[in-house]
N, C-alpha and C positions, 0 to 999 in steps of 0.2 A: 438236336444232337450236337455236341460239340467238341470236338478232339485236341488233344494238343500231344505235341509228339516231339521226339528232338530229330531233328532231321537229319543226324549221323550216322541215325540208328534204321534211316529208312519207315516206312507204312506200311503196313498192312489193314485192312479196315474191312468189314463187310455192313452194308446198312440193306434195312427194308425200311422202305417210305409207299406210304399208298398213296394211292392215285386218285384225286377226286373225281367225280363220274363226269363232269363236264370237260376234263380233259382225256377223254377214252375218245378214241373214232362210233360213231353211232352203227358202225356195222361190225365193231368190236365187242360193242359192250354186251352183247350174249357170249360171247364166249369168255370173257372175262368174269362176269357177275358181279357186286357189289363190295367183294374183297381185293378188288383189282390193286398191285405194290408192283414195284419196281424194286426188285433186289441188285445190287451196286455191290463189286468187286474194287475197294480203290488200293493202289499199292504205287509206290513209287521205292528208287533204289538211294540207297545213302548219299547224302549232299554232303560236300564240306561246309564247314563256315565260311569260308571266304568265296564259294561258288558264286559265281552270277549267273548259273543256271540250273534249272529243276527240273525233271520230266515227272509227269502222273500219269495212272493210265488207271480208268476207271471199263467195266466190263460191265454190263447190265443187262437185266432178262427181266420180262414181264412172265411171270408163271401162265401156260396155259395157253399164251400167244408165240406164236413160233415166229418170233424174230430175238437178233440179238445184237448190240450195240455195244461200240468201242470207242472210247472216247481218247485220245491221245493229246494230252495239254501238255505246253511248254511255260515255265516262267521264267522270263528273262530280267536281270535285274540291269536297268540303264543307269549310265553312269550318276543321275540326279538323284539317286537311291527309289526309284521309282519301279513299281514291276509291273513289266507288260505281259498280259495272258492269251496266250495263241494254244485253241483247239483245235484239232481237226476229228470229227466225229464218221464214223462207217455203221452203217446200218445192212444188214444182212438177214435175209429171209431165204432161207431152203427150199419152201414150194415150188415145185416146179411149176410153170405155164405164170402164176400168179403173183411168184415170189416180185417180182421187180412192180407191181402194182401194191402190196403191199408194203413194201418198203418206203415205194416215193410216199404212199398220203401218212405213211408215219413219220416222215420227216418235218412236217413242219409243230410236232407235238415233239417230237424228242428234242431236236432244237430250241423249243419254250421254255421245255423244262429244263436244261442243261444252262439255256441264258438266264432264266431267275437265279439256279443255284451260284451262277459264276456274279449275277450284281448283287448279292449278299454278300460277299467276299470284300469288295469295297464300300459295305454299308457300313458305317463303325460304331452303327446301335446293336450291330449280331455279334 
């Protein structure tokens, strides 16, 4: 998928990306099944040209799995025209008794997949 936007005008975006089965928790992948996607809310608010900052904020749900994920990135542009990418990601599960045991072992999968999406960003074959 690839967007291009003006960034005066702000983003709005909605992607579905599936999920390959070796990145599911093994005690998820029944209740996901083989169609397992992560659907992604991205939107950020209008930049000027001359900004040297940007905020995004991307919202995510796996259908089916009762958590939900919010990712909050900043891009800052430093004076060498260079731009530095600070996330900070929140993971949220409703279960009660369970929900904060569900959260921590999805953290180190959502974290994976949010660090590949952000070093394609500095690949300049994407």
């Amino acid at each position: 998928m690839f967007l291009q936007s003006d960034r005066t005008e702000g983003l709005r975006l909605t992607a579905s990306i599936p999920i390959s089965h070796d990145q599911i928790p093994t005690a998820a992948q029944r209740f996901l099944g083989a169609e397992a996607k992560v659907v992604q809310h991205i939107s950020s608010d209008p930049v000027a040209d001359d900004a040297t900052e940007s905020n995004l904020r991307i919202t995510a749900e796996i259908p089916g799995a009762p958590i939900d994920v919010q990712v909050d990135t900043s891009l800052l542009r430093a004076p060498d025209d260079v731009t530095a990418l600070h996330a900070r990601i929140t993971i949220e599960c409703p279960l009660p008794l369970v929900g904060p045991m569900i959260e921590s072992s999805a953290q180190p999968y959502i974290e994976s997949m949010i660090s590949q999406g952000f070093d394609k960003l500095s690949d300049p074959e994407v």
